[in-house]
BAZADREN-52099 format. One record per atom (N, C-alpha, C): x, y negated, z; atom name; residue in one letter. Coordinates in steps of 0.02 Angstrom, whole numbers, plus 50000, padded with zeros to 5 digits. Each point is the difference from the previous one (the first is absolute). Layout:
BEGIN
    c1    c2    c3 atomo residuo
     X     Y     Z    CA       A
...
end
This chain:
BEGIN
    c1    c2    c3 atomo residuo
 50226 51143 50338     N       X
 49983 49954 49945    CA       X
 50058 49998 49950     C       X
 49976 50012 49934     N       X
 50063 49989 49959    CA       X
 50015 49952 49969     C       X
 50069 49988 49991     N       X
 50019 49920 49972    CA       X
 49999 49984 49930     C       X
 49964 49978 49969     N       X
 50017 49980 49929    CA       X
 50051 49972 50002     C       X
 50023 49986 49909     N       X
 50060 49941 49980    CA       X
 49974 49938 50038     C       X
 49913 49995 49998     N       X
 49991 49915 50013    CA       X
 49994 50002 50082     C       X
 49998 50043 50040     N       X
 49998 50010 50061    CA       X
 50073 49985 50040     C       X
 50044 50034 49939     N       X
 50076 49967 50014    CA       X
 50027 49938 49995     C       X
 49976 49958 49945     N       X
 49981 49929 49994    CA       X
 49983 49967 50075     C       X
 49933 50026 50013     N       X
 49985 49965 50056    CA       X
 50056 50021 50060     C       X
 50019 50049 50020     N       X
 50021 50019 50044    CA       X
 50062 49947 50011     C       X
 50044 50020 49934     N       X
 50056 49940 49987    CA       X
 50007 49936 50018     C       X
 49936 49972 49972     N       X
 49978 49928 50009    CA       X
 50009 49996 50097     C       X
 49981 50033 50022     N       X
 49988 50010 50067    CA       X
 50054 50000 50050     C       X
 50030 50035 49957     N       X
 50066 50027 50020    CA       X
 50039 49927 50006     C       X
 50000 49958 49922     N       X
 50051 49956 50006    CA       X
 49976 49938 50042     C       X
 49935 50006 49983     N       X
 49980 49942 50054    CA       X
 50027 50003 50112     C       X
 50013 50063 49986     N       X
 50021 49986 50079    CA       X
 50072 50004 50005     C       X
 50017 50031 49954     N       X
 50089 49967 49994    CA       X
 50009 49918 50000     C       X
 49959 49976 49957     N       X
 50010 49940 49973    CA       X
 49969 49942 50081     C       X
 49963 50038 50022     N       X
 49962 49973 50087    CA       X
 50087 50006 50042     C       X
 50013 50063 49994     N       X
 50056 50027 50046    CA       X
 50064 49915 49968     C       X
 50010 50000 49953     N       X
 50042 49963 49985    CA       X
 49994 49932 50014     C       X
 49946 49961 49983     N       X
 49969 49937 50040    CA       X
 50007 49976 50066     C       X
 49958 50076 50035     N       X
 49991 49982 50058    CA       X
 50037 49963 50061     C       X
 50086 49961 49982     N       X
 50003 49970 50049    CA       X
 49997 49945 49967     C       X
 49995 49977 49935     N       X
 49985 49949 49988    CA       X
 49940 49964 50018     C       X
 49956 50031 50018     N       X
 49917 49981 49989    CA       X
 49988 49997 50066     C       X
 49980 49918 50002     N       X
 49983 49972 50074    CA       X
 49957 50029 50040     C       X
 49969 49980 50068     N       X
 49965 50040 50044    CA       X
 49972 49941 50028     C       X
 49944 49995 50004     N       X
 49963 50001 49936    CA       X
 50003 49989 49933     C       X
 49961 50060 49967     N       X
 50006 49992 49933    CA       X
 49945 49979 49965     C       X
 50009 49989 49946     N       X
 49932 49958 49951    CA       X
 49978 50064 49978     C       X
 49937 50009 49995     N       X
 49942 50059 49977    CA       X
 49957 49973 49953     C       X
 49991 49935 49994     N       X
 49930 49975 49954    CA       X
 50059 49936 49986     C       X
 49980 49970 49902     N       X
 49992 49956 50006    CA       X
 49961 49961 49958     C       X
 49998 49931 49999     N       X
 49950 49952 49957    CA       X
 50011 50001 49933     C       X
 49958 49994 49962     N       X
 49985 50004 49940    CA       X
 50081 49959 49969     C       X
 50017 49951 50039     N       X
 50044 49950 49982    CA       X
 50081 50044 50036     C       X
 49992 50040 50028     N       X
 50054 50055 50005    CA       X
 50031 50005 50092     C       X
 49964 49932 50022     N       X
 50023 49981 50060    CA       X
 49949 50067 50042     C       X
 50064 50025 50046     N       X
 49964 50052 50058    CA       X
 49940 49973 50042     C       X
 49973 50047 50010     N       X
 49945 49948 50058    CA       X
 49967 50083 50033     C       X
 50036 50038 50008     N       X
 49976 50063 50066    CA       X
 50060 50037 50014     C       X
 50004 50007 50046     N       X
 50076 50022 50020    CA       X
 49990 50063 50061     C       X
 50026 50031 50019     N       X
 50021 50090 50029    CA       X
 50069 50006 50005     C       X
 50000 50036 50069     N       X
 50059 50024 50007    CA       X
 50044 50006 49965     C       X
 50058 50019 49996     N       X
 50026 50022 49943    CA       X
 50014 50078 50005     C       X
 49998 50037 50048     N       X
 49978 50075 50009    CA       X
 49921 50025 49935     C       X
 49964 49967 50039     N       X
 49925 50004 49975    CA       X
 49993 49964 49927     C       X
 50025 49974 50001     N       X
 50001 49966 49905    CA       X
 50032 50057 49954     C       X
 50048 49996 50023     N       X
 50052 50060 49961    CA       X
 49959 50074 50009     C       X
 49970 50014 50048     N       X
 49963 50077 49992    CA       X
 49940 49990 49976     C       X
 49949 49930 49966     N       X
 49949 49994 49983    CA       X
 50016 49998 49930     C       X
 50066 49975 49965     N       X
 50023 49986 49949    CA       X
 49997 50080 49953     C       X
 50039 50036 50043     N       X
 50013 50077 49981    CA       X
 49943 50036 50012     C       X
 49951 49986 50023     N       X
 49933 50040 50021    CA       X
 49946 49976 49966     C       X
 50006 49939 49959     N       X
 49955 50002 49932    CA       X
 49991 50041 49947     C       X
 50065 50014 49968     N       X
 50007 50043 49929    CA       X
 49978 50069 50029     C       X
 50054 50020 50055     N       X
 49991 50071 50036    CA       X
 49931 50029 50025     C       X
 49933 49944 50009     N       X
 49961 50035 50031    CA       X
 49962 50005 49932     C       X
 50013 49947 49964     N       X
 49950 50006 49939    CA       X
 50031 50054 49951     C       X
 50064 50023 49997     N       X
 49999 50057 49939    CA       X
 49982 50051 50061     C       X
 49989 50020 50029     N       X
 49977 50071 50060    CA       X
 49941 49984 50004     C       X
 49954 49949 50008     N       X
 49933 50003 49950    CA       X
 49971 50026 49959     C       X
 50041 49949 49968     N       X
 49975 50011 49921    CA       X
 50026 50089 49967     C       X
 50042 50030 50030     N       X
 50012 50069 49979    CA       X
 49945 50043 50069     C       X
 49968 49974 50033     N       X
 49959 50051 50024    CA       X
 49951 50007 49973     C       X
 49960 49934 49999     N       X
 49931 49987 49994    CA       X
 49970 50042 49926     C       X
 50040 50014 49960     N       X
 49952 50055 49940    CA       X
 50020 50074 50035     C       X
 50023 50003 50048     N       X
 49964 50071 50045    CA       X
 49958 50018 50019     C       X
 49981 49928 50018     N       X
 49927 49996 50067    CA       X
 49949 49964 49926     C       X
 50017 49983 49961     N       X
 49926 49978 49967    CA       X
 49954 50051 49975     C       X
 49947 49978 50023     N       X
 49937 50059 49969    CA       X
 50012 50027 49931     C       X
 49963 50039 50001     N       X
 49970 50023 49953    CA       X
 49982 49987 49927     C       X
 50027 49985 49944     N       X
 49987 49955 49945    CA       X
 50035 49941 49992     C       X
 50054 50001 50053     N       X
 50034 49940 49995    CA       X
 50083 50006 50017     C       X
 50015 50059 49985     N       X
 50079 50029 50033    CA       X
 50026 49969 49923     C       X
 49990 50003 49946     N       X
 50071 49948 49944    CA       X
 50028 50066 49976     C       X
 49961 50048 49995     N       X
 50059 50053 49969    CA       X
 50035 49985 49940     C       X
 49961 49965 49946     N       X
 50018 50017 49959    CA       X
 50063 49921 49980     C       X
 49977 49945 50047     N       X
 50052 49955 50004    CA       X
 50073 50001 50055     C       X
 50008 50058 50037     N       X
 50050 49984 50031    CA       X
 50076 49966 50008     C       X
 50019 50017 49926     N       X
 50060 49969 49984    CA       X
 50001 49938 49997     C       X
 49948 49988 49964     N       X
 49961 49907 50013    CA       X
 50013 49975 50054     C       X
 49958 50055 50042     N       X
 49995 49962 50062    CA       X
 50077 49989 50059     C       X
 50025 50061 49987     N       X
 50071 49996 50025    CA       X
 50031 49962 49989     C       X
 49997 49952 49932     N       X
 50041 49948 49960    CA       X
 49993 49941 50025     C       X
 49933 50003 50002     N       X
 49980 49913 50044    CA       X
 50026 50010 50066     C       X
 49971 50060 50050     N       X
 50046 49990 50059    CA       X
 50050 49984 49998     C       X
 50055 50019 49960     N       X
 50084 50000 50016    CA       X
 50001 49950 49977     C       X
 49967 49958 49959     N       X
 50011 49929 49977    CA       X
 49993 49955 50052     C       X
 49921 50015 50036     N       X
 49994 49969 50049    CA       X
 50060 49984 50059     C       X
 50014 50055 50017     N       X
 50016 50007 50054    CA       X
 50087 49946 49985     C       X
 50019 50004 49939     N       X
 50051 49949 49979    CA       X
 49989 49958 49999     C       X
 49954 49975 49988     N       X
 49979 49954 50010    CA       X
 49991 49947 50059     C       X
 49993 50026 50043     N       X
 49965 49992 50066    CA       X
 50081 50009 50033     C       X
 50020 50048 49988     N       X
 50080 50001 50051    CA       X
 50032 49925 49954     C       X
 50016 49990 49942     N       X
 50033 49934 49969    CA       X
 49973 49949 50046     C       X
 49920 49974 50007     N       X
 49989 49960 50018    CA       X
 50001 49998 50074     C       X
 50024 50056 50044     N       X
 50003 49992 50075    CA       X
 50103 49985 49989     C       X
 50015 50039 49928     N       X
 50086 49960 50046    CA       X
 49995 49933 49960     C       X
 49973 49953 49974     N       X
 49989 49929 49975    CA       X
 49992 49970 50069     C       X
 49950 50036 50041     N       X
 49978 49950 50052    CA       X
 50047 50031 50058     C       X
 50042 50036 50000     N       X
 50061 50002 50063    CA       X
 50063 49974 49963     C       X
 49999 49989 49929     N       X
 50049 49932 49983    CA       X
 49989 49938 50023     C       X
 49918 50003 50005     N       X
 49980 49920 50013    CA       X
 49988 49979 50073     C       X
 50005 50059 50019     N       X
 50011 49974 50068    CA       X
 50080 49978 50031     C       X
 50042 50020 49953     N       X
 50054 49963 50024    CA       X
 50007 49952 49974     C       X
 49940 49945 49996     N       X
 50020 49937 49966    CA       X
 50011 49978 49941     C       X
 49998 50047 49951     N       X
 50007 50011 49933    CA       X
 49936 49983 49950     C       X
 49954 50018 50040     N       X
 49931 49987 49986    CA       X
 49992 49986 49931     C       X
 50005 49930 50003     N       X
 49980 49940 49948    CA       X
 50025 50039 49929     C       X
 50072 50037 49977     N       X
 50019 50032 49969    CA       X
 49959 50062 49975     C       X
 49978 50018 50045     N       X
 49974 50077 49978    CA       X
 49903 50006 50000     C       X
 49970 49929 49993     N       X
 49934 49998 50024    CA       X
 49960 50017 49917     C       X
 50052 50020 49962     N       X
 49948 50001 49939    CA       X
 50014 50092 49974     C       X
 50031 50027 50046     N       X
 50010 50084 49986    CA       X
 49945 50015 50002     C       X
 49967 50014 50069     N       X
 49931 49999 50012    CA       X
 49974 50030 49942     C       X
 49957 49937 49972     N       X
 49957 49965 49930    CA       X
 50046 50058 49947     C       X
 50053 49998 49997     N       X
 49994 50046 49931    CA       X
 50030 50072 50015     C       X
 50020 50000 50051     N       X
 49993 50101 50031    CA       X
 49909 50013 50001     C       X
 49961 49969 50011     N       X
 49936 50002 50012    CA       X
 49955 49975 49908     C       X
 50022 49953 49961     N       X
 49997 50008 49942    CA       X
 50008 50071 49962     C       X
 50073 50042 50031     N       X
 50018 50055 49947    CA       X
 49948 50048 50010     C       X
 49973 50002 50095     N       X
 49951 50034 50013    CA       X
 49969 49998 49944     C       X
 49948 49949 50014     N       X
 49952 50012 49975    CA       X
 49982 50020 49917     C       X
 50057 49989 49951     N       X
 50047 50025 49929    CA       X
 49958 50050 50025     C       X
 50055 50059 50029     N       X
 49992 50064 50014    CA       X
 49925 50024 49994     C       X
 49955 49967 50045     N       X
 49939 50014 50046    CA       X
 49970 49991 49941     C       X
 49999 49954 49949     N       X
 49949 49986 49939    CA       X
 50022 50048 49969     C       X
 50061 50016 49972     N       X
 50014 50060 49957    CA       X
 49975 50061 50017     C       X
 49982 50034 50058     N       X
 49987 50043 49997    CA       X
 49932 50018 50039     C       X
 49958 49939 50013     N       X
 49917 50018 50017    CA       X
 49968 50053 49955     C       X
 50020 49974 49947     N       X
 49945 50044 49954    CA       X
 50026 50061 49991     C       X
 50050 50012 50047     N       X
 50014 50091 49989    CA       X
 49979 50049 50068     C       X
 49951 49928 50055     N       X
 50004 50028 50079    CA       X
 49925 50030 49990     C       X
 49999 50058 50035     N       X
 49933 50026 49999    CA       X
 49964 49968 50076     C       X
 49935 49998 49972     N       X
 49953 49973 50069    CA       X
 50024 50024 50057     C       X
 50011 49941 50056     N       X
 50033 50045 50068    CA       X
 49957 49925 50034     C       X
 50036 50002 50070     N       X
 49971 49952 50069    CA       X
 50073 49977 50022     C       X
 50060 50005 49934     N       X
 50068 49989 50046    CA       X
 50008 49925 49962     C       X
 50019 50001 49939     N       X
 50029 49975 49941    CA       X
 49949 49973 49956     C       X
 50011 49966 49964     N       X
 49971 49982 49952    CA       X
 49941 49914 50001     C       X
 49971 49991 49966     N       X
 49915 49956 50005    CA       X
 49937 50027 50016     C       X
 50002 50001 50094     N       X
 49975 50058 50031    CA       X
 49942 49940 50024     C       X
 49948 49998 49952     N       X
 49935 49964 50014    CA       X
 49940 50028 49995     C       X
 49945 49998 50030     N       X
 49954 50048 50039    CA       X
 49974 50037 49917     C       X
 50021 49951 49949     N       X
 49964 50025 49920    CA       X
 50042 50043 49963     C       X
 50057 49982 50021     N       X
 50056 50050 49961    CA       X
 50005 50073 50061     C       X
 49991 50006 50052     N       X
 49992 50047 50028    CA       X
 49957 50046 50008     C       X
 49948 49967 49962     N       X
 49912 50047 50020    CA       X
 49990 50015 49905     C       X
 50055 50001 49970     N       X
 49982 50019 49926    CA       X
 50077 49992 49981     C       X
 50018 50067 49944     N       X
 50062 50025 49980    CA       X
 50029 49964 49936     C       X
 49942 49996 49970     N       X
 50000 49955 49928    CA       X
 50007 49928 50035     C       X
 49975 49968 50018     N       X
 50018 49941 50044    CA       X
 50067 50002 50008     C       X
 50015 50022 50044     N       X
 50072 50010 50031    CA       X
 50039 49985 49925     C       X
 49984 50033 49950     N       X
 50064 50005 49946    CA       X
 49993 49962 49980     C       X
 49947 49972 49970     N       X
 49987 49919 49962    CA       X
 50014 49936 50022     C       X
 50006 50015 50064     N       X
 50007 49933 50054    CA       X
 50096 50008 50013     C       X
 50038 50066 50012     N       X
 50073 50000 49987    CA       X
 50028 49997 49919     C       X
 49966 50036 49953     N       X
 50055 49962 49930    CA       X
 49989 49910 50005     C       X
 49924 49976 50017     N       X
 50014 49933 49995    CA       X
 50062 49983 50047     C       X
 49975 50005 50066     N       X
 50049 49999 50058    CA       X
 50077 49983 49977     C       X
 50020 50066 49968     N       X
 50060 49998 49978    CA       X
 50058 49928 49969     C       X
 49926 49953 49983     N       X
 50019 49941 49931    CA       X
 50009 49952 50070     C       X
 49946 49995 50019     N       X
 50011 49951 50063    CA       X
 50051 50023 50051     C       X
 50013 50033 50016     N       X
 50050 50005 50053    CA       X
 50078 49984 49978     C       X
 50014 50017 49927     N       X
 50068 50014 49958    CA       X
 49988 49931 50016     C       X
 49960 49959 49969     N       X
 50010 49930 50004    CA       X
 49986 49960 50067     C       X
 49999 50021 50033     N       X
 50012 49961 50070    CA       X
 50051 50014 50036     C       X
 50034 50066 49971     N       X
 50071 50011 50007    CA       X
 50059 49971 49949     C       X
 49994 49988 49960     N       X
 50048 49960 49933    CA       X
 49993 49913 50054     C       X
 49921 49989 50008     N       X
 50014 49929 50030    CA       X
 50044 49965 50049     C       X
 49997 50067 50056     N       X
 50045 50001 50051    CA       X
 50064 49999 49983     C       X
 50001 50058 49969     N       X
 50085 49999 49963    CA       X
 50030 49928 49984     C       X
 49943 49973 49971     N       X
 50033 49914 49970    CA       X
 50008 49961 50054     C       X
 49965 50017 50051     N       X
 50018 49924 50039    CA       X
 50052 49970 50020     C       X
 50062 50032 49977     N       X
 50064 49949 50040    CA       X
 50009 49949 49910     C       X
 49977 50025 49961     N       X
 49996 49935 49957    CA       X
 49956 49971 49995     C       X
 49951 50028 50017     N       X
 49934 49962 49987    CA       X
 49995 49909 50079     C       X
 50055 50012 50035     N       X
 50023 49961 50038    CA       X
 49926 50009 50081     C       X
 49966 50043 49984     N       X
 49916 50019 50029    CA       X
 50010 50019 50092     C       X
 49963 49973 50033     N       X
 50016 50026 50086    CA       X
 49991 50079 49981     C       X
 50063 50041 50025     N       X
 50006 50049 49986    CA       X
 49948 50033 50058     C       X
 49986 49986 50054     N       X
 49972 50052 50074    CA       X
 49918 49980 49957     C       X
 49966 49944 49991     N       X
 49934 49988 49982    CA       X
 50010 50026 49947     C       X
 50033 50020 49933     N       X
 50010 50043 49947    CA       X
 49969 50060 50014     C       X
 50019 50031 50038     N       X
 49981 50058 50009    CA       X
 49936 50034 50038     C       X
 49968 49946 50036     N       X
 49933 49983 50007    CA       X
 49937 49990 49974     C       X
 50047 49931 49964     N       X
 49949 50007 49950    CA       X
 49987 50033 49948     C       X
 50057 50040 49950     N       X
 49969 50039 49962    CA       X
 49995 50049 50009     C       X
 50010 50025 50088     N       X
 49972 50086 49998    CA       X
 49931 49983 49996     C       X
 49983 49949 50044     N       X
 49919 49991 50027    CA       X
 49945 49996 49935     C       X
 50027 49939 49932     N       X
 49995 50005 49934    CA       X
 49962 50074 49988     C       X
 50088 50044 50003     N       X
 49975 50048 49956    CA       X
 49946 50051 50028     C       X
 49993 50011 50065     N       X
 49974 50045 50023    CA       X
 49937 49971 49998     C       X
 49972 49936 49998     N       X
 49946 49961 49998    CA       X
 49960 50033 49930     C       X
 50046 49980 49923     N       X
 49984 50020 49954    CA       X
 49971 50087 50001     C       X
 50060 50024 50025     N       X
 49996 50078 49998    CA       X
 49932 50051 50009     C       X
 49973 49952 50067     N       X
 49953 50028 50042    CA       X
 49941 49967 49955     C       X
 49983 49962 49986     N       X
 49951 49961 49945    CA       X
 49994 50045 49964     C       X
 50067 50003 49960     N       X
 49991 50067 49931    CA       X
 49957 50055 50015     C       X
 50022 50025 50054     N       X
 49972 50056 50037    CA       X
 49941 50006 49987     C       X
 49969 49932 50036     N       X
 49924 49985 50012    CA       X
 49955 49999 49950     C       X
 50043 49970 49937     N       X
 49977 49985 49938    CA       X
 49976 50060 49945     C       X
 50054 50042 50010     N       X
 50003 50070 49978    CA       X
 49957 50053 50014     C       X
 49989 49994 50055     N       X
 49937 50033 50035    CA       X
 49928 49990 50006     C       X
 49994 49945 49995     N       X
 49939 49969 49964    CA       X
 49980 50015 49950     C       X
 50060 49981 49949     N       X
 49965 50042 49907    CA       X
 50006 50065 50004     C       X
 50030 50039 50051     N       X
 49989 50071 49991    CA       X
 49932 50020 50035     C       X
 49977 49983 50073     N       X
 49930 50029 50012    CA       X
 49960 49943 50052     C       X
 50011 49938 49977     N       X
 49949 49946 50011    CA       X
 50018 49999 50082     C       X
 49981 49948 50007     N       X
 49996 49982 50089    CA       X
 49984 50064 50050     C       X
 49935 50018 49962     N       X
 49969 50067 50055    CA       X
 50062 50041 49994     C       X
 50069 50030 49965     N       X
 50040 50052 50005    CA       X
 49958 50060 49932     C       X
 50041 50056 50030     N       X
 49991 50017 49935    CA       X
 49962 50068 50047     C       X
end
């Protein structure tokens, strides 16, 4: 498999996240906090062996995913002509996802309360990213506003991601705001993924309708 620039990104991200585990690790109690409340207080706790290798085995299983799965997708749906796209959001992702696993092995040493609003806007920039560049992802089953209407029609698919694009940028700018917006940062991010994907999938529905009526086309 060969590595892109954004493959190195991820790799990196990966990389520093288990240095940054390696460096913690005698700080970080046994048991350690794994989940917590909206209000920042822990409430599920794990080993601290098994926390720390669940921590590093989020980002890691999801970029080795997400770089297989347009191998194995059928037929009409491999992204040729978006790959770089698609490489971009992975390595974003996958930064994503390593930031917010070393937030929560900061916060497990008690630090918590400090670091409970990274989260919300590492996951804000996501989604920046993810709106910026829908409308350049070709129809796949990995990525994208993958609803039974945007999948069973190509024109669909595109009309339903340039909108896409408006809603997502802005449910990522929102996130971004919340440490001024003074907003529960963990329900922040709940509620306006759920929002947007609510809207998204509607569009979908909506779109497909004025293109070939209820019966399909």
């Amino acid at each position: 498999m060969k590595l892109t620039v954004h493959d190195t990104l991820a790799v990196t991200s990966i990389i520093a996240l288990c240095v940054f585990a390696y460096y913690l690790y005698p700080s970080i109690p046994d048991p350690m906090a794994i989940h917590w409340r909206p209000d920042g207080a822990p409430n599920g706790f794990a080993s601290r062996d098994a926390g720390v290798a669940i921590l590093i085995a989020i980002p890691t299983i999801t970029f080795l995913c997400l770089r297989l799965f347009p191998r194995i997708s059928p037929s009409g749906y491999r992204m040729t002509q978006s790959r770089r796209s698609y490489a971009l959001v992975i390595g974003i992702l996958t930064l994503v996802l390593a930031g917010i696993c070393e937030s929560a092995l900061f916060s497990a040493t008690d630090a918590g309360p400090r670091t409970k609003l990274i989260g919300p806007v590492l996951i804000g920039g996501l989604f920046v990213v993810l709106g910026n560049y829908m409308g350049k992802i070709e129809r796949n089953w990995i990525f994208g506003i993958r609803t039974p209407w945007t999948l069973a029609s190509a024109e669909v698919w595109l009309r339903t991601h340039r909108a896409g694009r408006w809603i997502w940028l802005t449910a990522g700018l929102i996130l971004l705001a919340t440490p001024l917006l003074g907003l529960p940062p963990i329900r922040m991010v709940a509620y306006v993924a759920i929002i947007a994907a609510i809207v998204s999938a509607l569009y979908s529905f909506v779109v497909y309708v004025r293109l070939y009526g209820l019966s399909g086309p």
